[in-house]
N, CA and C atoms of all chains as a GROMACS GRO file, in nm:
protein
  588
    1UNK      N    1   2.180  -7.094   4.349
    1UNK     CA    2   2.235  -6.963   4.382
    1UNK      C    3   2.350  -6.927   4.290
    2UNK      N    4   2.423  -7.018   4.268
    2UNK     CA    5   2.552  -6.972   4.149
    2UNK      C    6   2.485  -7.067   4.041
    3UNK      N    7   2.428  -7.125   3.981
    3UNK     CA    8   2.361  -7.122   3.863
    3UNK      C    9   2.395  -6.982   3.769
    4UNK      N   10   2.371  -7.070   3.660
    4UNK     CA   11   2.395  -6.929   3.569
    4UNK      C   12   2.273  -6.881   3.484
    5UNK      N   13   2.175  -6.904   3.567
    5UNK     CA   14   2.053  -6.815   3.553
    5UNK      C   15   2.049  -6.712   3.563
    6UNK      N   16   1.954  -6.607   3.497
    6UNK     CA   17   1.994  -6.478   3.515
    6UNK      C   18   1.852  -6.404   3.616
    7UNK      N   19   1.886  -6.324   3.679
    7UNK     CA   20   1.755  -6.301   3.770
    7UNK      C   21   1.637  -6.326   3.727
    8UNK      N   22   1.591  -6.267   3.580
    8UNK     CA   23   1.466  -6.274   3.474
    8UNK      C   24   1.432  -6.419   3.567
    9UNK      N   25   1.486  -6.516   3.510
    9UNK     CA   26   1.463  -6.626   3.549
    9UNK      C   27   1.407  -6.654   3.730
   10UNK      N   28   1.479  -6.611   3.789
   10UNK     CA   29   1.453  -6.658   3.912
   10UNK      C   30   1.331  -6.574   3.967
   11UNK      N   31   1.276  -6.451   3.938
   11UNK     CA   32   1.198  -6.385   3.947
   11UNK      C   33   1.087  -6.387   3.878
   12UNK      N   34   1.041  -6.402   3.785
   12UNK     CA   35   0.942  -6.400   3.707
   12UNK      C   36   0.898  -6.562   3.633
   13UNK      N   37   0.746  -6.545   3.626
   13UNK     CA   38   0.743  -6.701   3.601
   13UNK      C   39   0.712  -6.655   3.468
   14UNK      N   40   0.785  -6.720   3.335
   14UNK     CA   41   0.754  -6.702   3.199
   14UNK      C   42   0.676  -6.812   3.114
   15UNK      N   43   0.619  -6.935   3.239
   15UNK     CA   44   0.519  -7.020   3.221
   15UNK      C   45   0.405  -6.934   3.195
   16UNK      N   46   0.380  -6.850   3.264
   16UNK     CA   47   0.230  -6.766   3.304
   16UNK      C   48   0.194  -6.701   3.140
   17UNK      N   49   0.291  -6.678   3.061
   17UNK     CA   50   0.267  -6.593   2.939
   17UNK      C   51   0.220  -6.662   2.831
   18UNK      N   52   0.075  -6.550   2.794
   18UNK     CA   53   0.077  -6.618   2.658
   18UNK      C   54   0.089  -6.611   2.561
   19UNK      N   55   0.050  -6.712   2.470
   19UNK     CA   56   0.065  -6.656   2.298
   19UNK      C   57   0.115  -6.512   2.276
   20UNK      N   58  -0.015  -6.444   2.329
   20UNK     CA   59  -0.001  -6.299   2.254
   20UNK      C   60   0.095  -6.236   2.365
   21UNK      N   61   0.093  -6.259   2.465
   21UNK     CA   62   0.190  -6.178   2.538
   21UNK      C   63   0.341  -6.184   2.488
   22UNK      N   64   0.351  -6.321   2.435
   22UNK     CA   65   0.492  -6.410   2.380
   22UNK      C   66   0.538  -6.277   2.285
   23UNK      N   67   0.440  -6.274   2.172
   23UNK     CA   68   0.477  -6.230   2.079
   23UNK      C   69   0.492  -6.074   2.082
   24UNK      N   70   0.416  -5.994   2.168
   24UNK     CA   71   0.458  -5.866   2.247
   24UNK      C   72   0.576  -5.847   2.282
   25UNK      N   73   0.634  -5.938   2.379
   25UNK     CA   74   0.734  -5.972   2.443
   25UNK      C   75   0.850  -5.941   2.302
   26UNK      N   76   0.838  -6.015   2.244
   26UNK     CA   77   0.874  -6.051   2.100
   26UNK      C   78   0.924  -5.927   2.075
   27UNK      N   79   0.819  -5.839   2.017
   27UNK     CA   80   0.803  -5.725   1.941
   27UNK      C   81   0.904  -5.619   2.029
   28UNK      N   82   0.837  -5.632   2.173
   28UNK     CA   83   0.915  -5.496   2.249
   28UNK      C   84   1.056  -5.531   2.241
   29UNK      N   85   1.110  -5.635   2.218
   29UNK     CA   86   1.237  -5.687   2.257
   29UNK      C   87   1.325  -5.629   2.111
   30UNK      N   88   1.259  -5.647   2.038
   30UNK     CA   89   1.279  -5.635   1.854
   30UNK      C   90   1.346  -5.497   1.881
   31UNK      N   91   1.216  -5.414   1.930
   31UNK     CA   92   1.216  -5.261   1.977
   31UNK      C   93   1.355  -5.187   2.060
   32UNK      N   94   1.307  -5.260   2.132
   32UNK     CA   95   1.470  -5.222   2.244
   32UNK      C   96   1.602  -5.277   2.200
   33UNK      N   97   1.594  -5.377   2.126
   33UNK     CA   98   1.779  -5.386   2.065
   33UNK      C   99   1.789  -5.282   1.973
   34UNK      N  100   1.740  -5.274   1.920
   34UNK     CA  101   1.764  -5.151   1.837
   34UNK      C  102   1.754  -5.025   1.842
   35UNK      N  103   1.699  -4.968   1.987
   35UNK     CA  104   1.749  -4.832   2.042
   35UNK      C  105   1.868  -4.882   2.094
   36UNK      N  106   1.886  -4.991   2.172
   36UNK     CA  107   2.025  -4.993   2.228
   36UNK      C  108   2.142  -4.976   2.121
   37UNK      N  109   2.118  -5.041   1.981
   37UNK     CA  110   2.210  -5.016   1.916
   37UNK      C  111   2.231  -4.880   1.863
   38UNK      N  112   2.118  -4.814   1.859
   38UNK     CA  113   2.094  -4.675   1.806
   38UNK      C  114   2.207  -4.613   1.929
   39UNK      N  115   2.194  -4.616   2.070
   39UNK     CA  116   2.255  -4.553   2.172
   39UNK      C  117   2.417  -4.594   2.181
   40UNK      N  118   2.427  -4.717   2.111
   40UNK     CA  119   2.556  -4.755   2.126
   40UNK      C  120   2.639  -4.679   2.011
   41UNK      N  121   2.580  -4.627   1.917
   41UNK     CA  122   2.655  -4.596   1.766
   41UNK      C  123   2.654  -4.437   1.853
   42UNK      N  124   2.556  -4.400   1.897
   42UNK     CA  125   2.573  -4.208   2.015
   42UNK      C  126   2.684  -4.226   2.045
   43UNK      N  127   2.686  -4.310   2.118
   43UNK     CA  128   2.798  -4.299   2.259
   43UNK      C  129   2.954  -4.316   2.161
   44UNK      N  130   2.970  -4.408   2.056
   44UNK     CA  131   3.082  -4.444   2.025
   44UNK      C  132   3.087  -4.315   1.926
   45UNK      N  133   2.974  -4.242   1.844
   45UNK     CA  134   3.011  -4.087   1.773
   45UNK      C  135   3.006  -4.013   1.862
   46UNK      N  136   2.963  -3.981   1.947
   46UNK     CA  137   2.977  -3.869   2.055
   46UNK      C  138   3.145  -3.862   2.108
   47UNK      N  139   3.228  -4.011   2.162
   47UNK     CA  140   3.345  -4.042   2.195
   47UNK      C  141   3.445  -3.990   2.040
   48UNK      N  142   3.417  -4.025   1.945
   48UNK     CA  143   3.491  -3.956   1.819
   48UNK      C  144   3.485  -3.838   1.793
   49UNK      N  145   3.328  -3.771   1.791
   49UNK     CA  146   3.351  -3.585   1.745
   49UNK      C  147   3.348  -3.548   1.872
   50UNK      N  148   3.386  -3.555   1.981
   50UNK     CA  149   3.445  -3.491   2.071
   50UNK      C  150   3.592  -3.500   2.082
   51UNK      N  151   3.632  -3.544   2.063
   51UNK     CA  152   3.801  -3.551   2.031
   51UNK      C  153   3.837  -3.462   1.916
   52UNK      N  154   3.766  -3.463   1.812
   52UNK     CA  155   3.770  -3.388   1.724
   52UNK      C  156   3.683  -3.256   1.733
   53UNK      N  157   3.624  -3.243   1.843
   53UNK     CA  158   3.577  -3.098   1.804
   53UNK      C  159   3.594  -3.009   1.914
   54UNK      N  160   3.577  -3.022   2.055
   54UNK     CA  161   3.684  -2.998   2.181
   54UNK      C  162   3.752  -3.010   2.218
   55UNK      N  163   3.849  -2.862   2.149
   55UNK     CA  164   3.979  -2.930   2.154
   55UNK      C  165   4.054  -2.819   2.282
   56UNK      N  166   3.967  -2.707   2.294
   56UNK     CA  167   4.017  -2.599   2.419
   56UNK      C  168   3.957  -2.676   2.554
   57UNK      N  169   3.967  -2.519   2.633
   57UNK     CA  170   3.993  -2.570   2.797
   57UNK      C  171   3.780  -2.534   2.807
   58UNK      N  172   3.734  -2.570   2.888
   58UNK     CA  173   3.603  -2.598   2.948
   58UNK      C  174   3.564  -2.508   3.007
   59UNK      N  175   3.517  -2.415   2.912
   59UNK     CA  176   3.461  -2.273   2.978
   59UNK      C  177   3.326  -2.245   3.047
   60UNK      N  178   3.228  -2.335   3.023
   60UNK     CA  179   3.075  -2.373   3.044
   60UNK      C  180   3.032  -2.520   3.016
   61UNK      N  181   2.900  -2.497   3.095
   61UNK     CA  182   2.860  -2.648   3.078
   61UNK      C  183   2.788  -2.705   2.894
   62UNK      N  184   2.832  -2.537   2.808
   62UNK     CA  185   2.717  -2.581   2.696
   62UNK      C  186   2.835  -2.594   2.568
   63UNK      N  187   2.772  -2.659   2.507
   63UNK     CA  188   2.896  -2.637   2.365
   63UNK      C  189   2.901  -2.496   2.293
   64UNK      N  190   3.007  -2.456   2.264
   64UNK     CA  191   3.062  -2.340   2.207
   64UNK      C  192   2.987  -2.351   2.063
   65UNK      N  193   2.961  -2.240   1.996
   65UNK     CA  194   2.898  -2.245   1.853
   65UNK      C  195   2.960  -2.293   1.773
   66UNK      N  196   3.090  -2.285   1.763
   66UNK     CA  197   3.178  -2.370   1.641
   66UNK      C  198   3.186  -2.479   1.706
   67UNK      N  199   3.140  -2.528   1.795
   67UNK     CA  200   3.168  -2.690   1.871
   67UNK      C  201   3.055  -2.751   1.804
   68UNK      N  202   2.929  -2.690   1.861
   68UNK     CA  203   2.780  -2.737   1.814
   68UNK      C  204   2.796  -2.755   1.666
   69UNK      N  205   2.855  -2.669   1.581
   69UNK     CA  206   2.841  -2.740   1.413
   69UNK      C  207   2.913  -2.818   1.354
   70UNK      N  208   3.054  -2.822   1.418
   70UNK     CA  209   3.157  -2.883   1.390
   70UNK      C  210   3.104  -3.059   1.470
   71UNK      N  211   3.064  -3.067   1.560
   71UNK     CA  212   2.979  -3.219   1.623
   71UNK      C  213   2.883  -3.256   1.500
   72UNK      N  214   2.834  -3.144   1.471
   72UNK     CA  215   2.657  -3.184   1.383
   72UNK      C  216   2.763  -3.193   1.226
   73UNK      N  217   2.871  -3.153   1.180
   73UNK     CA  218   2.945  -3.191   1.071
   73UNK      C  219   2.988  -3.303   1.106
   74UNK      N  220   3.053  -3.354   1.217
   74UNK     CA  221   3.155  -3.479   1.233
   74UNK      C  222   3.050  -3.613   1.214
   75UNK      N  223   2.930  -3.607   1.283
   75UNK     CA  224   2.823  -3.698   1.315
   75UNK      C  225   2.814  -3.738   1.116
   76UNK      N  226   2.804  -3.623   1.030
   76UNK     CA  227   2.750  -3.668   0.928
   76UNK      C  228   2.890  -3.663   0.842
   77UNK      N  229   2.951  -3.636   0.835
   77UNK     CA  230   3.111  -3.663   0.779
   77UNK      C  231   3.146  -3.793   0.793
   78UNK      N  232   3.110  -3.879   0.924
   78UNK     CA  233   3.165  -3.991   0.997
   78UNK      C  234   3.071  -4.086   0.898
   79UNK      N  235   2.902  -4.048   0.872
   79UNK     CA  236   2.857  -4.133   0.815
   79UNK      C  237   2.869  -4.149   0.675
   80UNK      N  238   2.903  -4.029   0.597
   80UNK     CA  239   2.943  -4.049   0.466
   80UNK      C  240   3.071  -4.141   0.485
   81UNK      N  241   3.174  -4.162   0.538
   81UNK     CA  242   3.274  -4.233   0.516
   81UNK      C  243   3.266  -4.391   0.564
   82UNK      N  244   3.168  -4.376   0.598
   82UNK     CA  245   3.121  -4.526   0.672
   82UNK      C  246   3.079  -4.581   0.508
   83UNK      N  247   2.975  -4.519   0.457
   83UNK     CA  248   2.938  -4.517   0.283
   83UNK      C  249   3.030  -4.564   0.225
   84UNK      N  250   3.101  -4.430   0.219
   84UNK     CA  251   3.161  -4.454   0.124
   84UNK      C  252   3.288  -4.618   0.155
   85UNK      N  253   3.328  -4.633   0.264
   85UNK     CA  254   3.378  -4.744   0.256
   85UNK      C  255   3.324  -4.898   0.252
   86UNK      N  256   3.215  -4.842   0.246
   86UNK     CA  257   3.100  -4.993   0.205
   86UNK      C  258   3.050  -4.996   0.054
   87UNK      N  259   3.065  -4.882  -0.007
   87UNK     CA  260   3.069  -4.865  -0.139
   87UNK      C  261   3.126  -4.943  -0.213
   88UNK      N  262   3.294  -4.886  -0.143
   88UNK     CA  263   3.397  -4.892  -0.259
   88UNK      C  264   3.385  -5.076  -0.212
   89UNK      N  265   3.328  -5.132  -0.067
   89UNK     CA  266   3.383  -5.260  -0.062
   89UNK      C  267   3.322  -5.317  -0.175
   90UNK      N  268   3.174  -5.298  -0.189
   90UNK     CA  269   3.087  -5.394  -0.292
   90UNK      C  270   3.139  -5.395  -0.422
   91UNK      N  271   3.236  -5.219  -0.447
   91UNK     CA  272   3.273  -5.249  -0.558
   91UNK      C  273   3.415  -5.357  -0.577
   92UNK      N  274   3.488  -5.383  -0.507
   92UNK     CA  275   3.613  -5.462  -0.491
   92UNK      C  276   3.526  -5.634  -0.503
   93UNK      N  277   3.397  -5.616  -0.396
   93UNK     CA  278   3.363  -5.768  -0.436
   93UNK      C  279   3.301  -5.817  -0.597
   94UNK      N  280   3.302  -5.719  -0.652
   94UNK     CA  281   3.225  -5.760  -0.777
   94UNK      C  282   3.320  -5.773  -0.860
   95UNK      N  283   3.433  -5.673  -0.865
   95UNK     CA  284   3.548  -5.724  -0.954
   95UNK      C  285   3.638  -5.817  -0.945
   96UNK      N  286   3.541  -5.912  -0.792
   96UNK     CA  287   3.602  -6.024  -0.756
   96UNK      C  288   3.770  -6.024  -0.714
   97UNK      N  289  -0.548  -6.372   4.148
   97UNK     CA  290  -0.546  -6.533   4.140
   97UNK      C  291  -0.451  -6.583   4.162
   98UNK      N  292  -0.341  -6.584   4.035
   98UNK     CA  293  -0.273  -6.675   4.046
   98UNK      C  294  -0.121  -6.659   4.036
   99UNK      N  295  -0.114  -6.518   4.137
   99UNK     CA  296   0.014  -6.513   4.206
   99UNK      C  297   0.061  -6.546   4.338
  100UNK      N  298  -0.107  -6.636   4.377
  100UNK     CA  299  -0.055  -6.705   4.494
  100UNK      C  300   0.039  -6.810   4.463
  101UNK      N  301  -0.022  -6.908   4.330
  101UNK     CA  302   0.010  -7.006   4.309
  101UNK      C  303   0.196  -6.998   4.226
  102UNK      N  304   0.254  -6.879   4.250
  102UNK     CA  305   0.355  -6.866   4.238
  102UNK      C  306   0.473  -6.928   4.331
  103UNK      N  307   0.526  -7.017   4.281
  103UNK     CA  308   0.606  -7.101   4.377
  103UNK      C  309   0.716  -7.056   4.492
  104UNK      N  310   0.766  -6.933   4.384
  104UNK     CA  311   0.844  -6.833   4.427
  104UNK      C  312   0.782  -6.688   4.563
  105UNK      N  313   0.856  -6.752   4.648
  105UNK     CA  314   0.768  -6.688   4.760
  105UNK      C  315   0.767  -6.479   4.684
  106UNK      N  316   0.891  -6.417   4.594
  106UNK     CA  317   0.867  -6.307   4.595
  106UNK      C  318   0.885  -6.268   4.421
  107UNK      N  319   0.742  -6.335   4.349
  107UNK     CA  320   0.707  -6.326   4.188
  107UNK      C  321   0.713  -6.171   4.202
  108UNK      N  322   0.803  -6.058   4.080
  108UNK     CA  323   0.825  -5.999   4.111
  108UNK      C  324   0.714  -5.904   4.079
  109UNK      N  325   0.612  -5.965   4.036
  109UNK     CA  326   0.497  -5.864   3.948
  109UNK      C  327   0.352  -5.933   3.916
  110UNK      N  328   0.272  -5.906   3.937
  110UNK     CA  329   0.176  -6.004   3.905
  110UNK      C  330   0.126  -6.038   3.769
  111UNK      N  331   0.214  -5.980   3.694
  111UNK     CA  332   0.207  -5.990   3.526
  111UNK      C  333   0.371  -6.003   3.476
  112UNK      N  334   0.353  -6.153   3.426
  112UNK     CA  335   0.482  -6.171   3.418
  112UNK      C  336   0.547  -6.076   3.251
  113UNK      N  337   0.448  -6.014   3.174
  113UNK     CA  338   0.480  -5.952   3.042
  113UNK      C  339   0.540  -5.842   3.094
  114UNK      N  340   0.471  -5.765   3.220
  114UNK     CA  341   0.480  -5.596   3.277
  114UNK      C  342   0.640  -5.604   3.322
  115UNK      N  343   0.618  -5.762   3.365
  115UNK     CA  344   0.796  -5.747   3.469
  115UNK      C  345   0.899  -5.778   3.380
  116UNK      N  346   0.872  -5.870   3.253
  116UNK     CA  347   1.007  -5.869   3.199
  116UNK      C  348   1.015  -5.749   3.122
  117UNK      N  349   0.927  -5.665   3.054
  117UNK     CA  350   0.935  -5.544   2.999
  117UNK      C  351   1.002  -5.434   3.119
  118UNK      N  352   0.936  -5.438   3.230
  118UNK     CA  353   1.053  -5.328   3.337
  118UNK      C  354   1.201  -5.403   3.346
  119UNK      N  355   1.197  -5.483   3.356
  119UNK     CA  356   1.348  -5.548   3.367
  119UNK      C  357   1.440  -5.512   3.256
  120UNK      N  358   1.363  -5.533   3.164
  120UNK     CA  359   1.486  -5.493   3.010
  120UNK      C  360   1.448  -5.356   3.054
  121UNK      N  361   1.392  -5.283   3.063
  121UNK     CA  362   1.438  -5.129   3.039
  121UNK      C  363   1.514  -5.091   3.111
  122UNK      N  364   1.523  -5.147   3.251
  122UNK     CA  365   1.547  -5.116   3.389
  122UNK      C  366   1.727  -5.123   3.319
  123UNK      N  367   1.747  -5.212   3.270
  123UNK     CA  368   1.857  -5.264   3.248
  123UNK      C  369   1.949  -5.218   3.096
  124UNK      N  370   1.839  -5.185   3.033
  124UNK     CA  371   1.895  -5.078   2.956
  124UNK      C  372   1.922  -4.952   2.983
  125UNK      N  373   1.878  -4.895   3.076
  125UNK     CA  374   1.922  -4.773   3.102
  125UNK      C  375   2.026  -4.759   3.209
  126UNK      N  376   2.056  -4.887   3.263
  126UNK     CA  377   2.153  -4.887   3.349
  126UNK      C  378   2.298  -4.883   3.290
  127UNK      N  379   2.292  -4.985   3.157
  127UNK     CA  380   2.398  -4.999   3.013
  127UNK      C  381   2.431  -4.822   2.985
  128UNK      N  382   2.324  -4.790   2.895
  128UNK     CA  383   2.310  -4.637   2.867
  128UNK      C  384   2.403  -4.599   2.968
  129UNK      N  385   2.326  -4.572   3.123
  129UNK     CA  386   2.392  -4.491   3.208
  129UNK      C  387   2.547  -4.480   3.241
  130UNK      N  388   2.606  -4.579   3.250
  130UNK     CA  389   2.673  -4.672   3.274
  130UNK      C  390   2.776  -4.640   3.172
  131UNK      N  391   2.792  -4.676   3.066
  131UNK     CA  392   2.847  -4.609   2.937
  131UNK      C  393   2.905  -4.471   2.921
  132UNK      N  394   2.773  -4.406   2.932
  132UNK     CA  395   2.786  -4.230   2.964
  132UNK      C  396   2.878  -4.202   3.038
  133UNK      N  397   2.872  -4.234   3.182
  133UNK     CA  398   2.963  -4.237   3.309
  133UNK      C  399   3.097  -4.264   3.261
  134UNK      N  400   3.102  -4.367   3.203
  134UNK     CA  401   3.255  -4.418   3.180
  134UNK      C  402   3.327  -4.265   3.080
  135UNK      N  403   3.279  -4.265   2.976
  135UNK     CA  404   3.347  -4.139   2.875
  135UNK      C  405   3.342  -3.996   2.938
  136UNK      N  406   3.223  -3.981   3.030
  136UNK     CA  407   3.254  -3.867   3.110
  136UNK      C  408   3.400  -3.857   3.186
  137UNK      N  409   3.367  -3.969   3.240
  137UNK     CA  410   3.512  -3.957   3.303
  137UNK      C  411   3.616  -3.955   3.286
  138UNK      N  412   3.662  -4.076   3.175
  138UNK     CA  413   3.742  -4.028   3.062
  138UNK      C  414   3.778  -3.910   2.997
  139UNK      N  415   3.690  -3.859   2.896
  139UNK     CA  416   3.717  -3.730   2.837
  139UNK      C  417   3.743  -3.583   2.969
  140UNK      N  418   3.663  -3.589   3.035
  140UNK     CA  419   3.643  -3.442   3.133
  140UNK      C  420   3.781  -3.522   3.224
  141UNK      N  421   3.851  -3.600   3.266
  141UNK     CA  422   3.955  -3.673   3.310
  141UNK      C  423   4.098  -3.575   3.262
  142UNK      N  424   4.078  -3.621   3.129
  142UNK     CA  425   4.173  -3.581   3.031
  142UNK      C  426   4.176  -3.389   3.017
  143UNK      N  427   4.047  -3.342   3.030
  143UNK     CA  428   4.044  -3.162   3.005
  143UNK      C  429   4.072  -3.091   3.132
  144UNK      N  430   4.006  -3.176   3.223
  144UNK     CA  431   3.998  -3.100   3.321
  144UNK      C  432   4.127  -3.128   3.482
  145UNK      N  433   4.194  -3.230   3.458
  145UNK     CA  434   4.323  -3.274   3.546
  145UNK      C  435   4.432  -3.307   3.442
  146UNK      N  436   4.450  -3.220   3.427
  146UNK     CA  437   4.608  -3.234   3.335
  146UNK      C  438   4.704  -3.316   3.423
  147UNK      N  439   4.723  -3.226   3.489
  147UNK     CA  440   4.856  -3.286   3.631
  147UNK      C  441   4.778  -3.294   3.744
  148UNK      N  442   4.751  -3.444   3.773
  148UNK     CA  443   4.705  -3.476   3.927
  148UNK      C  444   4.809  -3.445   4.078
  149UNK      N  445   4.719  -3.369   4.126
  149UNK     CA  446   4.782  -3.312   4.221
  149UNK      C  447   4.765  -3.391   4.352
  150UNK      N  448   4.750  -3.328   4.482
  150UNK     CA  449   4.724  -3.455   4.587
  150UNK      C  450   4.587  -3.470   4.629
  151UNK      N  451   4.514  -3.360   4.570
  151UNK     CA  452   4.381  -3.354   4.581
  151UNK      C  453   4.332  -3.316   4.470
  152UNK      N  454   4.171  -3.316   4.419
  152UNK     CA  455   4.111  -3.277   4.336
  152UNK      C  456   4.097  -3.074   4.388
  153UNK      N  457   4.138  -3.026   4.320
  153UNK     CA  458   4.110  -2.911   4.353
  153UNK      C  459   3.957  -2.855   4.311
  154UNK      N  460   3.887  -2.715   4.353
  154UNK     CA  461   3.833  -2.667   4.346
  154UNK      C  462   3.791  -2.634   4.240
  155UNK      N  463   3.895  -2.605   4.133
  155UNK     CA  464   3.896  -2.519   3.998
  155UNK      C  465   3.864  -2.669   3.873
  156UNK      N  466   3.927  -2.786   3.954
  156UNK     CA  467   3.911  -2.889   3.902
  156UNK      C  468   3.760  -2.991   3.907
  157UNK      N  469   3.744  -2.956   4.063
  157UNK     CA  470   3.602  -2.994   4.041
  157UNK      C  471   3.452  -2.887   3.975
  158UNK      N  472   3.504  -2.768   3.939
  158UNK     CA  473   3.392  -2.675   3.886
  158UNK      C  474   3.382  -2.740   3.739
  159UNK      N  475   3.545  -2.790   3.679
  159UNK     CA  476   3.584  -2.782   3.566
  159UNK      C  477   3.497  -2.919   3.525
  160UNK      N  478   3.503  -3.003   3.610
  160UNK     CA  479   3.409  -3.128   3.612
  160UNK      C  480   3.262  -3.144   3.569
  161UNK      N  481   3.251  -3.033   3.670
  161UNK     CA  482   3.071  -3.041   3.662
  161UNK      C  483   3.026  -2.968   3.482
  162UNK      N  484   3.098  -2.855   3.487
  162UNK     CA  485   3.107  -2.844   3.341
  162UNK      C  486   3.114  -2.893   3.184
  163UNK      N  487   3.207  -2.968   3.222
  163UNK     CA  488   3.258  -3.074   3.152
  163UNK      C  489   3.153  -3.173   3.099
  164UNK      N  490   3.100  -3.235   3.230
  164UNK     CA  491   2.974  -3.321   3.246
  164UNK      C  492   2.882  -3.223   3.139
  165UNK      N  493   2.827  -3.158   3.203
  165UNK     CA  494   2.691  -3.075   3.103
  165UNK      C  495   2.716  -3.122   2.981
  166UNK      N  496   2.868  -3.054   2.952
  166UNK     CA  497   2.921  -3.020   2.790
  166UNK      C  498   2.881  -3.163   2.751
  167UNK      N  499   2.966  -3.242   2.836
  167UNK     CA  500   2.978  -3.385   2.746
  167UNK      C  501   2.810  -3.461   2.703
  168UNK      N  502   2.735  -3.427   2.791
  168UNK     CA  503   2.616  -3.432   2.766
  168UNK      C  504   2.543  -3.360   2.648
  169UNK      N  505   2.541  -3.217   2.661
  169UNK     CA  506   2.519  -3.156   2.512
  169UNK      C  507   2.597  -3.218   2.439
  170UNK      N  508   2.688  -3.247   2.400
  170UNK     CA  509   2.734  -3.320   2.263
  170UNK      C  510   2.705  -3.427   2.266
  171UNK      N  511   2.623  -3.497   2.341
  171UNK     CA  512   2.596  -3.615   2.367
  171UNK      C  513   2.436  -3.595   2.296
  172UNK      N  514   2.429  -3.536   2.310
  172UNK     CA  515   2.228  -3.469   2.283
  172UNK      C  516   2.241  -3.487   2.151
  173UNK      N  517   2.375  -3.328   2.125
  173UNK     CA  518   2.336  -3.311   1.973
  173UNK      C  519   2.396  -3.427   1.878
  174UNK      N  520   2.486  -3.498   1.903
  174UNK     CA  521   2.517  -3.644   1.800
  174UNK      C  522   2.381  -3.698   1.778
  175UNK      N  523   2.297  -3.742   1.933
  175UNK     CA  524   2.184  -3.874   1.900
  175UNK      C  525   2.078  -3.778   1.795
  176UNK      N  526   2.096  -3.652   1.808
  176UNK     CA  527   1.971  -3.591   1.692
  176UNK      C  528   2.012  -3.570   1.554
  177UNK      N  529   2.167  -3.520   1.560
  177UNK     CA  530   2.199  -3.529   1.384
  177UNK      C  531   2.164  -3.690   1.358
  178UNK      N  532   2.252  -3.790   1.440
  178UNK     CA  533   2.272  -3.997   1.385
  178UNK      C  534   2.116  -3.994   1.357
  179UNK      N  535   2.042  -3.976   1.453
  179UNK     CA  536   1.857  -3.997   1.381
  179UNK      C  537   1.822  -3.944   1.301
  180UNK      N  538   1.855  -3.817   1.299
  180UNK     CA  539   1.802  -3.727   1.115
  180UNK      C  540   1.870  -3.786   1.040
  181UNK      N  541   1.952  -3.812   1.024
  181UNK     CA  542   2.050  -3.921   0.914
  181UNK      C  543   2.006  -4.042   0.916
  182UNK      N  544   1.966  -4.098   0.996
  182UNK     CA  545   1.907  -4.283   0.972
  182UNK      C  546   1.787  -4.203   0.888
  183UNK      N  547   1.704  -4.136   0.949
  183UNK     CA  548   1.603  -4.142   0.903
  183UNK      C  549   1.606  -4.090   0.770
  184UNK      N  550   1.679  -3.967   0.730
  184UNK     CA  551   1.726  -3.953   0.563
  184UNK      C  552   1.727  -4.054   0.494
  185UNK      N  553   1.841  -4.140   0.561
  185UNK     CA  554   1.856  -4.226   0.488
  185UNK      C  555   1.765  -4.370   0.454
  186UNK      N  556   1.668  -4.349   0.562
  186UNK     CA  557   1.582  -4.495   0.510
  186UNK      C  558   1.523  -4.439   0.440
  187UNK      N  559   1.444  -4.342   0.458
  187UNK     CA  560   1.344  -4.264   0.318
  187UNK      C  561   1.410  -4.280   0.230
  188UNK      N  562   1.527  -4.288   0.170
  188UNK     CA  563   1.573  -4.290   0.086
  188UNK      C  564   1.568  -4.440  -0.018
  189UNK      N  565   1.528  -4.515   0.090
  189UNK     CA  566   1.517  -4.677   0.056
  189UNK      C  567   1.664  -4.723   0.036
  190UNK      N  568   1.676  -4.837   0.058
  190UNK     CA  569   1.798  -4.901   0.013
  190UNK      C  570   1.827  -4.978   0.146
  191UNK      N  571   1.783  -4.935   0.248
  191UNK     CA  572   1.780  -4.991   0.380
  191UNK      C  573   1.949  -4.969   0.441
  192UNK      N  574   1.971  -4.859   0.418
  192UNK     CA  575   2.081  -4.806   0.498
  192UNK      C  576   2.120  -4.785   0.613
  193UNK      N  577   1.974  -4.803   0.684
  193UNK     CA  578   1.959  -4.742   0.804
  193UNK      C  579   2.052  -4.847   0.920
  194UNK      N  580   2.024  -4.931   0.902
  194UNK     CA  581   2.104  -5.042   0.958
  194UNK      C  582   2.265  -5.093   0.957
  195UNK      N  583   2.357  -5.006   0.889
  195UNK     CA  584   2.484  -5.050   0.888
  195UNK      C  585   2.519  -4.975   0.975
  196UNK      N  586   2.509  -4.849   1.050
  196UNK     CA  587   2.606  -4.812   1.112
  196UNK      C  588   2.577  -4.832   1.305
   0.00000   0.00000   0.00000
């Protein structure tokens, strides 16, 4: 009961699976970390160009038109500088 | 067959591939959800109760539900620009798609 098993475990028998199910298993798993990471990089740009782009009082439930482009600028502003600071790193590692 | 022979009086599925695939999703969207919730509250926290009073007022909870939507539309439109941009950018080759 306090084992540090995780329910997966106590619920499901993962004896029963096979080969190909393994490697399904496999694949979907491949699949889903990487929307999760896709959702995690949303949530942490969504938390940045909203600070930066709502900056008045909450007039409706929809984004304002200069909100909507100024988000869809920040989203890709945020990723050029992500670039560009992985750029300039490779260039610092090569000149050692 | 042979979910009698399941030792466990309550196997949660009679296909153990179907149940760990609902389980991770089940559980990813609880993360997702979960996440969302937290910055809602946070950000619409911060716009919509400047000065906490002794109650949530009226004007404060409209300002809420609002808030929510909003934070959601900007929540929409980030995950569709970040995907048109991964995806720019893998077409592009170089395998970019993966650093951020």
């Amino acid at each position: 009961m306090d084992s540090p098993t995780t329910s997966l475990d106590q619920n499901i028998d993962l004896s029963k699976l096979s080969p190909k199910d393994k490697q399904e298993l496999q694949q979907f798993i491949v699949n889903e970390s990487q929307k999760s990471r896709i959702q995690q990089s949303v949530h942490s740009l969504t938390d940045i160009c909203w600070k930066k782009c709502v900056t008045g009082t909450i007039k409706s439930g929809k984004l304002e038109k200069g909100e909507e482009s100024c988000t869809q600028n920040c989203v890709d502003r945020f990723l050029d500088a992500n670039f560009t600071v992985i750029k300039h790193l490779e260039t610092m590692r090569r000149q050692g | 067959m042979d979910n009698v022979s399941s030792s466990l009086g309550f196997s949660a599925s009679s296909d153990p591939k179907t149940a760990v695939m609902n389980q991770v999703r089940q559980e990813a969207a609880m993360t997702n959800a979960r996440q969302l919730i937290e910055k809602v509250n946070e950000h619409c926290f911060e716009k919509c109760v400047p000065k906490p009073g002794s109650s949530l007022s009226s004007g404060e909870t409209t300002c809420f539900t609002s808030c929510m939507e909003k934070y959601m539309a900007a929540w929409n439109t980030v995950s569709r620009q970040y995907i048109n941009r991964i995806q720019q950018e893998s077409s592009k080759g170089a395998g970019a798609g993966g650093i951020f």
